[in-house]
PyMOL commands that place a pseudoatom at each C-alpha (Angstrom):
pseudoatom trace, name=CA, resn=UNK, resi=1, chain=A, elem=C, hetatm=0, pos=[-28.175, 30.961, 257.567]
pseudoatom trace, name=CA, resn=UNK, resi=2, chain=A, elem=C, hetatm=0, pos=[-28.830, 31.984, 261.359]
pseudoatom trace, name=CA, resn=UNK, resi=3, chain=A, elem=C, hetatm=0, pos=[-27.216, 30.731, 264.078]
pseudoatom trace, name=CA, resn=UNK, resi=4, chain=A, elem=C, hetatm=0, pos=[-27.844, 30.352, 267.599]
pseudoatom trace, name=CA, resn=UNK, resi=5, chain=A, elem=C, hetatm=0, pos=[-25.158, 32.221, 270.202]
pseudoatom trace, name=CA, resn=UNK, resi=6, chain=A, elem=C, hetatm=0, pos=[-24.743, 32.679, 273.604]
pseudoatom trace, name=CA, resn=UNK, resi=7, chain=A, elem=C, hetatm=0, pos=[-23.284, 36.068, 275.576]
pseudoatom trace, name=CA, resn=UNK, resi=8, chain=A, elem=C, hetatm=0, pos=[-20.014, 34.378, 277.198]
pseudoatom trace, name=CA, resn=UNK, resi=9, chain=A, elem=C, hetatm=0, pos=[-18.625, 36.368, 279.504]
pseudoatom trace, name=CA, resn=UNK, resi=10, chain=A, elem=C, hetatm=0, pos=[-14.402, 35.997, 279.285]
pseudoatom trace, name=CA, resn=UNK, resi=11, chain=A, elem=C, hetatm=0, pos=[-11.672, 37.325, 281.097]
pseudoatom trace, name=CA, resn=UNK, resi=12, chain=A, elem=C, hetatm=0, pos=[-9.696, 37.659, 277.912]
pseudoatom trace, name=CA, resn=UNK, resi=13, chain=A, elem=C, hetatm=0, pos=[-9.947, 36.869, 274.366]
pseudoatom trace, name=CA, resn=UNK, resi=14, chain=A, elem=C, hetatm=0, pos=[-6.034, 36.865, 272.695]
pseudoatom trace, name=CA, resn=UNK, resi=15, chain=A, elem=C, hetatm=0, pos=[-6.028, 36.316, 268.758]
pseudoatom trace, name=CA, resn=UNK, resi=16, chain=A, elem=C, hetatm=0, pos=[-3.184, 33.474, 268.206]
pseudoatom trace, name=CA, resn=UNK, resi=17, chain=A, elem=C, hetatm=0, pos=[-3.468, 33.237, 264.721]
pseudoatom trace, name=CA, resn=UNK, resi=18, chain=A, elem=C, hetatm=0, pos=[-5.281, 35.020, 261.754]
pseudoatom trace, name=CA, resn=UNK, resi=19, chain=A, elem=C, hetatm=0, pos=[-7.975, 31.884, 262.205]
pseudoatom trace, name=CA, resn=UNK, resi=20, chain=A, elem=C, hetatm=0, pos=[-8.153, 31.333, 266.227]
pseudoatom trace, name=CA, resn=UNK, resi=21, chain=A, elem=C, hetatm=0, pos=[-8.689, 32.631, 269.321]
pseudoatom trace, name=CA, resn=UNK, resi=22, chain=A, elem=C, hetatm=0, pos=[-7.638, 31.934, 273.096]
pseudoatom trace, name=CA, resn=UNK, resi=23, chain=A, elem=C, hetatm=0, pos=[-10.729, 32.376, 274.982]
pseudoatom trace, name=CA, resn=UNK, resi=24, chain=A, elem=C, hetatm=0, pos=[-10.461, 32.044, 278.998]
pseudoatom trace, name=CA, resn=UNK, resi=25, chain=A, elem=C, hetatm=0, pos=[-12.986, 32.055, 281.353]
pseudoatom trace, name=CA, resn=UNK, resi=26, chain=A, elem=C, hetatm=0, pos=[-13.371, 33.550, 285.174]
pseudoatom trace, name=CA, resn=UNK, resi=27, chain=A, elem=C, hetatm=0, pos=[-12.464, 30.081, 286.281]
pseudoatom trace, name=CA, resn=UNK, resi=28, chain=A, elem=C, hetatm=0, pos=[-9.230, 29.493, 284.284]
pseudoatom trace, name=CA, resn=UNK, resi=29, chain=A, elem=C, hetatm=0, pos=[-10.873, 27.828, 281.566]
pseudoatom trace, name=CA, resn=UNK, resi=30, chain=A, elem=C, hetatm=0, pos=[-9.848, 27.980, 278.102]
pseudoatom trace, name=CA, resn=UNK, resi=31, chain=A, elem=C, hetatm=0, pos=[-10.588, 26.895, 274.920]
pseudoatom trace, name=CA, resn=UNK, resi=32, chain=A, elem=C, hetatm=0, pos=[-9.132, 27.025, 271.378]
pseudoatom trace, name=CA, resn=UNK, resi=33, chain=A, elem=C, hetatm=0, pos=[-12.503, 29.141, 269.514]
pseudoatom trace, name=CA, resn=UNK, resi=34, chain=A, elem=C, hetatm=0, pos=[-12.127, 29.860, 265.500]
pseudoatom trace, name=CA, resn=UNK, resi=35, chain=A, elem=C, hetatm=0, pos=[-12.769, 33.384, 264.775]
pseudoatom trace, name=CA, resn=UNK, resi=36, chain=A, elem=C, hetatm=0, pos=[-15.781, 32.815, 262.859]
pseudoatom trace, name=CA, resn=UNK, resi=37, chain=A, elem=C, hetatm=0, pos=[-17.675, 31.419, 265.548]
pseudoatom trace, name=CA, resn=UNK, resi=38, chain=A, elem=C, hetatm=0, pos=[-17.212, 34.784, 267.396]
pseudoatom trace, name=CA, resn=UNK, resi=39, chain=A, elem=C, hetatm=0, pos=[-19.983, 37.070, 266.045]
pseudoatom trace, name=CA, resn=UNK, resi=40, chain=A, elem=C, hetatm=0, pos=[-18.774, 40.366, 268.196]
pseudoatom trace, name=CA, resn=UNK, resi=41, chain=A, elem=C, hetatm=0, pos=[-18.654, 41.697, 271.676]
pseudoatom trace, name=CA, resn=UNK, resi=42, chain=A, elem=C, hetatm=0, pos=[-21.762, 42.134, 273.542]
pseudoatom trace, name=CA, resn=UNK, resi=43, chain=A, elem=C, hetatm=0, pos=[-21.616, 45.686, 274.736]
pseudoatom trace, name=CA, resn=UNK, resi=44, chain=A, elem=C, hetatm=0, pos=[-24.911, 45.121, 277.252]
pseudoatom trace, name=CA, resn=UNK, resi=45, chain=A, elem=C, hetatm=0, pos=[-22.736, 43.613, 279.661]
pseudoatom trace, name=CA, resn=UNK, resi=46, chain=A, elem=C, hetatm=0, pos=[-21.040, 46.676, 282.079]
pseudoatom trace, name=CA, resn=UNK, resi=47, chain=A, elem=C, hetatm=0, pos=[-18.781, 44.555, 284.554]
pseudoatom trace, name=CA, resn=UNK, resi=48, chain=A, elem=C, hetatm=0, pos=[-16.589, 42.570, 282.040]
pseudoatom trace, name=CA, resn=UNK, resi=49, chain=A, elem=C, hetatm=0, pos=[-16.214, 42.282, 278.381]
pseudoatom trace, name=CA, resn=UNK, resi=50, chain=A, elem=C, hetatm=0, pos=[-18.689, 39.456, 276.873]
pseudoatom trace, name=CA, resn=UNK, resi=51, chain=A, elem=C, hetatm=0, pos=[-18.765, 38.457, 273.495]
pseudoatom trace, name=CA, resn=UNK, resi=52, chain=A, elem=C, hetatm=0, pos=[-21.395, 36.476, 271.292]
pseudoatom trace, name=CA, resn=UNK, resi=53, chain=A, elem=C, hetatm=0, pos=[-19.841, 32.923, 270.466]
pseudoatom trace, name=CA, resn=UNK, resi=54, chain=A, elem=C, hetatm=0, pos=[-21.898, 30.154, 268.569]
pseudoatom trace, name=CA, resn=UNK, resi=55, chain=A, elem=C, hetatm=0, pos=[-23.747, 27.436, 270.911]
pseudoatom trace, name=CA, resn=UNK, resi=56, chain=A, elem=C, hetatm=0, pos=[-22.192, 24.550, 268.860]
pseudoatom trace, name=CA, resn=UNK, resi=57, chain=A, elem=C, hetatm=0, pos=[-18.877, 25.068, 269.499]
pseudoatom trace, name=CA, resn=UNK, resi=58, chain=A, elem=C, hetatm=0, pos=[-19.289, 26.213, 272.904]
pseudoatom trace, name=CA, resn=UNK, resi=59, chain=A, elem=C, hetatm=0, pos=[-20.907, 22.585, 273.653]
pseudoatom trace, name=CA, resn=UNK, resi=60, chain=A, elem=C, hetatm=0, pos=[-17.456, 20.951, 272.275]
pseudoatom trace, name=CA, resn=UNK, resi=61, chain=A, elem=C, hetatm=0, pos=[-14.932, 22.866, 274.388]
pseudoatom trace, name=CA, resn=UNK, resi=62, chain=A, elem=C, hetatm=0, pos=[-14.690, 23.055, 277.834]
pseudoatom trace, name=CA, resn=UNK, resi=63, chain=A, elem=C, hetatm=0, pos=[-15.649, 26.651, 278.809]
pseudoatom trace, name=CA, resn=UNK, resi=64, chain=A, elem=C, hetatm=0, pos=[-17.680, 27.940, 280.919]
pseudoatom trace, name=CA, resn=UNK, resi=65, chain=A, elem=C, hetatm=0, pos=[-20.397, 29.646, 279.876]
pseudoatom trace, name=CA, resn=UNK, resi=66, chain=A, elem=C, hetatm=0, pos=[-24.273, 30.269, 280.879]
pseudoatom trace, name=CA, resn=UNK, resi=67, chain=A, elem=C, hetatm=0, pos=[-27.415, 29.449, 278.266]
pseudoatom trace, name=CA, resn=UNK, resi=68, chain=A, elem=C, hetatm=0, pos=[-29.243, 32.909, 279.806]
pseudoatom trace, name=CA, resn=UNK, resi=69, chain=A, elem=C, hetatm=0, pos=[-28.657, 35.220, 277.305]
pseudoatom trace, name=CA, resn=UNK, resi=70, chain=A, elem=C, hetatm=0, pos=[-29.135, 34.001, 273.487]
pseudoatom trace, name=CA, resn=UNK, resi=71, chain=A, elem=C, hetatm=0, pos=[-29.621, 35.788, 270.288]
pseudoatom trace, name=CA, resn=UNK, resi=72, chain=A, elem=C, hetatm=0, pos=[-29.308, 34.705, 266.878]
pseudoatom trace, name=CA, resn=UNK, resi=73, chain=A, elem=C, hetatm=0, pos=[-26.742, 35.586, 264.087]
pseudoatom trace, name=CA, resn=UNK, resi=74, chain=A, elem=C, hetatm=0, pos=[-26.855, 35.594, 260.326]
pseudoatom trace, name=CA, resn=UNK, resi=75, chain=A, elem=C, hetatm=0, pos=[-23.357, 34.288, 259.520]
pseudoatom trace, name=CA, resn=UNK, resi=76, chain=A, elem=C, hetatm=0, pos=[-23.464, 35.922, 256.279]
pseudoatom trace, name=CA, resn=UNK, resi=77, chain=A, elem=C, hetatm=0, pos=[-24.069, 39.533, 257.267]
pseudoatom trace, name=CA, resn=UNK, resi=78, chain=A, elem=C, hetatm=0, pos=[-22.518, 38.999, 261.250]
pseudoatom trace, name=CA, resn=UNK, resi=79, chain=A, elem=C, hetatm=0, pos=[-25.465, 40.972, 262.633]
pseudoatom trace, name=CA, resn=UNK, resi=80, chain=A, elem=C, hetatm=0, pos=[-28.477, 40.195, 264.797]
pseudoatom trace, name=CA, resn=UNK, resi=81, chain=A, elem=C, hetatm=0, pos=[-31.005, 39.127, 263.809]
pseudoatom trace, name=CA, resn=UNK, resi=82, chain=A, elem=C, hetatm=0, pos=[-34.952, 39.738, 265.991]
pseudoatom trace, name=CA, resn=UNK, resi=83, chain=A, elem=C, hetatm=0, pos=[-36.944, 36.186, 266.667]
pseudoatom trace, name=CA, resn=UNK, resi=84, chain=A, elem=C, hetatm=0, pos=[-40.367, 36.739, 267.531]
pseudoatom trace, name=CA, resn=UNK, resi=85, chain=A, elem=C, hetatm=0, pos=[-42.068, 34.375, 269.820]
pseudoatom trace, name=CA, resn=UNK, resi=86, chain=A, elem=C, hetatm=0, pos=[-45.649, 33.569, 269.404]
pseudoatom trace, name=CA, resn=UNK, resi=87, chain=A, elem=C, hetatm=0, pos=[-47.480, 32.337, 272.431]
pseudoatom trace, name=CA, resn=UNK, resi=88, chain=A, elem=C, hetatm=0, pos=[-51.130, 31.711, 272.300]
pseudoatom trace, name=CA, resn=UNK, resi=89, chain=A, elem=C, hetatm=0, pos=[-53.146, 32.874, 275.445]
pseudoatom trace, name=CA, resn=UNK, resi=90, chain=A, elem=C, hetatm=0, pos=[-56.382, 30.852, 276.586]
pseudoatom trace, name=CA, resn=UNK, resi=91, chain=A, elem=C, hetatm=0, pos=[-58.569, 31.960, 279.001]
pseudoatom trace, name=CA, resn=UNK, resi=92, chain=A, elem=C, hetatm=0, pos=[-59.740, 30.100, 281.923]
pseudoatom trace, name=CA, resn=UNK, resi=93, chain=A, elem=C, hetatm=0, pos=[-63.603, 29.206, 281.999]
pseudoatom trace, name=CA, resn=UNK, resi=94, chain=A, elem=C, hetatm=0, pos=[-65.324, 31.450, 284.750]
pseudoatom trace, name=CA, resn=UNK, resi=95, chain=A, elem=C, hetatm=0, pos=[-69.260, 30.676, 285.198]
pseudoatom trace, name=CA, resn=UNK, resi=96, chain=A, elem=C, hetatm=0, pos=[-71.916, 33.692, 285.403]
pseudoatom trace, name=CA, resn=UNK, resi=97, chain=A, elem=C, hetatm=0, pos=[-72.896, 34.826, 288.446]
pseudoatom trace, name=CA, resn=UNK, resi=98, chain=A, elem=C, hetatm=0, pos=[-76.469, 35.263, 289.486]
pseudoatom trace, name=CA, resn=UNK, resi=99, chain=A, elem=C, hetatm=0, pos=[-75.732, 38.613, 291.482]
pseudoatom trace, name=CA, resn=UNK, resi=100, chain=A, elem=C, hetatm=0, pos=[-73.004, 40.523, 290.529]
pseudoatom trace, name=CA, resn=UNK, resi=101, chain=A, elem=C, hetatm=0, pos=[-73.344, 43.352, 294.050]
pseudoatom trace, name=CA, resn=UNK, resi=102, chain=A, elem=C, hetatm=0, pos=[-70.947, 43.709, 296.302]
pseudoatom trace, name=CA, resn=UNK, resi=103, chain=A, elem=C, hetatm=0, pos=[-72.149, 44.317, 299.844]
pseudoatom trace, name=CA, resn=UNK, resi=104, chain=A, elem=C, hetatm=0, pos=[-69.441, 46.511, 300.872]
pseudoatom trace, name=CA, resn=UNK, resi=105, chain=A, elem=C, hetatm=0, pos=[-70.337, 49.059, 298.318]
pseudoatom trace, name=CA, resn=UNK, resi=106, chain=A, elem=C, hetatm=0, pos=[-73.969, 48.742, 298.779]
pseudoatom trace, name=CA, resn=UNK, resi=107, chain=A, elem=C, hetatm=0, pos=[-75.807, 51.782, 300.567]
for i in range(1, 107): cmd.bond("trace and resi %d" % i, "trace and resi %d" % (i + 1))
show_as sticks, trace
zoom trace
């Protein structure tokens, strides 16, 4: 099954049990996460330590977090999984010309 996660960046992430973790926020948020909503650190992010935490449990605690940065998780393997995004591409109509010179570059 593949779930949706966001990148949260936290300014720590303290194990309290062998089922939960204390995540808190820049802004002295925190929030009670289980760890199997926590699919791994995202080591893109240079400045602070991030880590990939399911969008439907995000949206019932009270942390703060940003919707920029998404990938998507298969919960049975834990790794990433690539989503391709097909976007179809129509041309605008542009009529004929009768003379196609341009005067500039005309001798």
């Amino acid at each position: 099954m593949k779930v949706l996660c966001y990148s949260v960046r936290l300014s720590s992430l303290t194990a309290i049990s062998d089922k939960c973790y204390k995540a808190t926020a820049f802004d002295g948020s925190e929030a009670l996460i289980p760890k199997s909503q926590v699919f791994g650190q995202d080591y893109s992010v240079s400045k602070s330590e991030a880590y990939w935490i399911s969008e439907w449990i995000l949206k019932q605690k009270s942390l703060q977090y940003s919707s920029k940065k998404q990938a998507t998780f298969d919960t049975i393997t834990r790794k990433e999984v690539p989503v391709w995004i097909v976007e179809k591409h129509e041309p605008t109509k542009i009529d004929p010309l009768e003379n196609n010179t341009i005067k500039e570059l005309k001798r």
